[in-house]
C-alpha positions in Angstrom: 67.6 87.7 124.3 68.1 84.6 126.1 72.3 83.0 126.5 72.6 80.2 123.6 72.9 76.7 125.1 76.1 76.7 123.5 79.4 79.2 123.6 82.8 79.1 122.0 85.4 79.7 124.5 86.7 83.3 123.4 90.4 83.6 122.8 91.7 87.1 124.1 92.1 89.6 121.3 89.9 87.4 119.0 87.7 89.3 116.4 83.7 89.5 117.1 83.5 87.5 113.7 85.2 84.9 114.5 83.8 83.9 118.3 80.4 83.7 116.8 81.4 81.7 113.8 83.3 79.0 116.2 79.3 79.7 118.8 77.6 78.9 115.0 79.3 76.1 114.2 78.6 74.4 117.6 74.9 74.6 116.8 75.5 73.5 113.0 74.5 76.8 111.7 76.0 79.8 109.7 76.7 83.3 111.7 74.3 84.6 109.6 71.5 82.2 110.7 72.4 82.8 114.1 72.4 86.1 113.9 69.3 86.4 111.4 67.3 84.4 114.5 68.8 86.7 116.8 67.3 89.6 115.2 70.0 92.0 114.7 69.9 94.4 112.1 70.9 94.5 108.4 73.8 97.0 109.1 75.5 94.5 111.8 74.9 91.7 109.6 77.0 93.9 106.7 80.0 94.6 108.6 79.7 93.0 112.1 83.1 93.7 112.9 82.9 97.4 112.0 79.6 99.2 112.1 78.1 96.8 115.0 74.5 98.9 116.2 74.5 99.5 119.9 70.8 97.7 120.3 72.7 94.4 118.8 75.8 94.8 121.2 73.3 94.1 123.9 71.5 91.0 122.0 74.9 89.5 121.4 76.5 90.2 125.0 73.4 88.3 126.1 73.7 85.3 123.6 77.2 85.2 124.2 77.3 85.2 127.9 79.6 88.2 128.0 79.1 92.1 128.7 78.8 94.2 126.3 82.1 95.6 126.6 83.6 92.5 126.0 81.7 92.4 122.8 82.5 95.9 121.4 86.6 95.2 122.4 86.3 92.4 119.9 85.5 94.3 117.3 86.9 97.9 115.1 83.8 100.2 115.8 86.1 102.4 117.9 87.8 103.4 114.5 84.6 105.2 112.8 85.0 106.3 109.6 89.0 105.3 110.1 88.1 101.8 109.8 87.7 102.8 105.5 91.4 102.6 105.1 92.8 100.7 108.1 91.0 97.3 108.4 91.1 94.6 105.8 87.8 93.7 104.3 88.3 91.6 101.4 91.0 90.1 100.1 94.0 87.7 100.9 93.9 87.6 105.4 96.9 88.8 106.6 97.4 86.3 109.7 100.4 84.9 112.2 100.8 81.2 111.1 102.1 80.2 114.3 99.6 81.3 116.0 96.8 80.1 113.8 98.4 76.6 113.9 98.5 76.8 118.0 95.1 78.0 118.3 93.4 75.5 115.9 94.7 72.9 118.0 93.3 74.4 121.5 89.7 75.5 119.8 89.2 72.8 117.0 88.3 75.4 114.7 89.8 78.6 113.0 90.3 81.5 115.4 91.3 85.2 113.5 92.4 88.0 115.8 91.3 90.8 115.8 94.7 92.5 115.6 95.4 90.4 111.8 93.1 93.0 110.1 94.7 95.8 111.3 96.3 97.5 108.5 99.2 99.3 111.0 100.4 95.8 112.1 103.6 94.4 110.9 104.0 92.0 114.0 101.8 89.4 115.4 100.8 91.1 119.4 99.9 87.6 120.6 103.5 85.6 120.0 105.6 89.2 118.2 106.3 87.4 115.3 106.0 88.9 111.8 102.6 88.9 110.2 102.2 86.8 107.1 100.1 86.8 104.1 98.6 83.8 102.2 100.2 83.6 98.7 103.4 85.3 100.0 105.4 82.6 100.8 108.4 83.1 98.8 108.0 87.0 100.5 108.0 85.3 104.0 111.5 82.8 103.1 113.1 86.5 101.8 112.1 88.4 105.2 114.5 85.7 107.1 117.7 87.4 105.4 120.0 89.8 107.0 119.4 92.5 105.0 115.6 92.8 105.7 116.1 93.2 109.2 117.1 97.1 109.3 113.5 96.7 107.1 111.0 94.8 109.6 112.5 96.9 112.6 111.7 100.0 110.9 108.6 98.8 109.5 107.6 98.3 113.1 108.5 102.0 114.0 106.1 103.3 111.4 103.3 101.0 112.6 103.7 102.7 116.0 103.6 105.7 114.6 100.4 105.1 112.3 98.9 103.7 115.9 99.8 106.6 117.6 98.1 109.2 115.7 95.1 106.8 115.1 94.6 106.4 118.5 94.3 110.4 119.0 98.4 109.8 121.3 100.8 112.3 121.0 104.2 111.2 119.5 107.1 110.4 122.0 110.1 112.4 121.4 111.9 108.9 120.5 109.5 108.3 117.4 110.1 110.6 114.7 110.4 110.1 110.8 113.3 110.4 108.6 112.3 114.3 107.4 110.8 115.2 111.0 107.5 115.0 109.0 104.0 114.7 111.1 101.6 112.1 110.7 97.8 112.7 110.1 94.4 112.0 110.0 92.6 113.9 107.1 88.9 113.1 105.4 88.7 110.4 108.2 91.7 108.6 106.6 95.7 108.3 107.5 97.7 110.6 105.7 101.4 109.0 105.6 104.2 111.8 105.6 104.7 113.7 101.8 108.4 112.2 101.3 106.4 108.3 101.6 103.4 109.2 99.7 106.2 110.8 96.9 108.6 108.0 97.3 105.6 105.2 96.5 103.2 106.8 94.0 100.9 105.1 92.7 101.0 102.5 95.0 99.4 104.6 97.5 95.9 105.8 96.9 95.0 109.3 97.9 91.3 111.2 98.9 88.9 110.9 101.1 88.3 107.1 100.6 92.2 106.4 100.2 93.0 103.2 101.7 96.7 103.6 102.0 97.3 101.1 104.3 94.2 98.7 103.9 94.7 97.7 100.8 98.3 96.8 99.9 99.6 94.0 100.0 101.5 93.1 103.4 104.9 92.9 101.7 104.4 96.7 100.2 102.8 97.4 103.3 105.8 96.3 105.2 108.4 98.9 102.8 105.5 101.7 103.3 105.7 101.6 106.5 109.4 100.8 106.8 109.7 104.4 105.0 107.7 105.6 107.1 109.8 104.7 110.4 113.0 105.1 109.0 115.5 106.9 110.8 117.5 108.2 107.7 116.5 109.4 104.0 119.2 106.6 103.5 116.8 103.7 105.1 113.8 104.9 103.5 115.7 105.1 100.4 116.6 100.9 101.5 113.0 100.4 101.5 111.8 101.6 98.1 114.4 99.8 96.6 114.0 96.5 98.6 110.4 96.8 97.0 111.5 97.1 93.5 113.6 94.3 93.4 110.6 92.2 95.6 108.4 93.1 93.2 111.0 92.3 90.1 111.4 88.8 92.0 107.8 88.0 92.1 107.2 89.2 88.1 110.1 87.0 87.3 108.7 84.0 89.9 105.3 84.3 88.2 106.4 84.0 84.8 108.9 81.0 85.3 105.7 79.3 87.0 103.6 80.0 83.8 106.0 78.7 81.8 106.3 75.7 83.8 102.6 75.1 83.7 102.4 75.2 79.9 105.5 73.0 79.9 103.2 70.5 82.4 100.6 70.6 80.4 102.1 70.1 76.9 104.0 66.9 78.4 100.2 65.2 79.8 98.5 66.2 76.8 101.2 64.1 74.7 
């Protein structure tokens, strides 16, 4: 496979995904054409960032203008069958806004980090600011209050943790949970301490497919993991309340907003 006579610039941490949508768009075609003329397989076209085959590595290194290392860095094969329950498929992006904004601006175009579908992360590793999700704006005011700090801090200690034991690293002595409980990795998916998974229910799916942390929504990902890395029963206790009355706020926001609708449209209609 011949280099393309055109390459995006790749930002440093940037997902696979995203440096050949910004190399498409610079010859006015989709990934998926590019990648459909390239001839890589079916499976890499699924889930490019995920279950990338090792004869396409090579074809898209070459495309690129990059080594093949560069290209499997940019991308969550390394996770295997982890990558079920800790990377973000569908759904709302969970993204930095600063960063986005600031990159835009450099590249002309959208650039997503690899990192931002990570479902460990509570903090942005490019600027260390606090992850956001789209729709969660009110969420993002409420994390600027005192009282969530002792929250995000701890919700940070619980991402390490969750990193540590999926990157295979045994836990420094500093890092421990509340009840001195271990973190796994069972069925090829994390397994959050019994006092969490207890404390959050239903919120938290369990088996061999459970997506504990993949799924939920960044602000209950954010008390999860807060629980998870607290240093007291008292601050995970904190967290599962801080939840209840987060998600009482957003019932009560969403309701007000309906009724405001109808109110709207009863008013245009008249």
């Amino acid at each position: 496979m011949s280099a393309l006579p055109l390459t995006a610039r790749k930002e440093p941490g940037e997902l696979l995904s995203s440096w050949l949508d910004r190399t498409a768009a610079l010859h006015r075609v989709s990934r998926l054409h590019l990648l459909t003329w390239a001839g890589c397989s079916p499976r890499s076209l699924r889930a490019i960032d995920e279950t990338l085959v090792d004869d396409d590595v090579r074809v898209i290194a070459s495309m690129l203008r990059s080594s093949a290392e560069e290209v499997l860095a940019s991308t969550h094969r390394w996770l295997g069958r982890l990558s079920t329950g800790l990377v973000r498929r569908r759904g709302r992006e969970v993204e930095c806004r600063r960063c986005l904004v600031e990159l835009r601006r450099q590249h002309g175009a959208v650039v997503r980090m690899k990192h931002w579908r990570e479902g460990w992360r509570i903090l942005c590793e490019r600027c260390g600011g606090v992850l956001t999700q789209q729709g969660e704006e009110d969420f993002d005011a409420e994390l600027r209050w005192s009282w969530y700090a002792p929250v995000v801090r701890n919700a940070h200690r619980g991402s390490e943790l969750v990193a540590a034991v999926v990157r295979g690293e045994h836990r420094l002595p500093a890092i421990s949970t509340s009840s001195g409980e271990e973190l796994s990795v069972r069925h090829g998916a994390p397994v959050l301490p019994g006092f969490v998974t207890s404390m959050f229910g239903s919120k938290l799916t369990s088996g061999p497919k459970g997506a504990t942390l993949a799924n939920l929504s960044f602000p209950c990902r954010i008390f999860v993991l807060a629980a998870t890395g607290a240093r007291s029963s008292a601050e995970a206790e904190w967290a599962r309340h801080l939840l209840r009355v987060w998600e009482v706020n957003r019932k009560l926001g969403r309701e007000a907003d309906k009724r405001r609708r109808r109110k709207r449209g009863k008013s245009q209609s008249q």
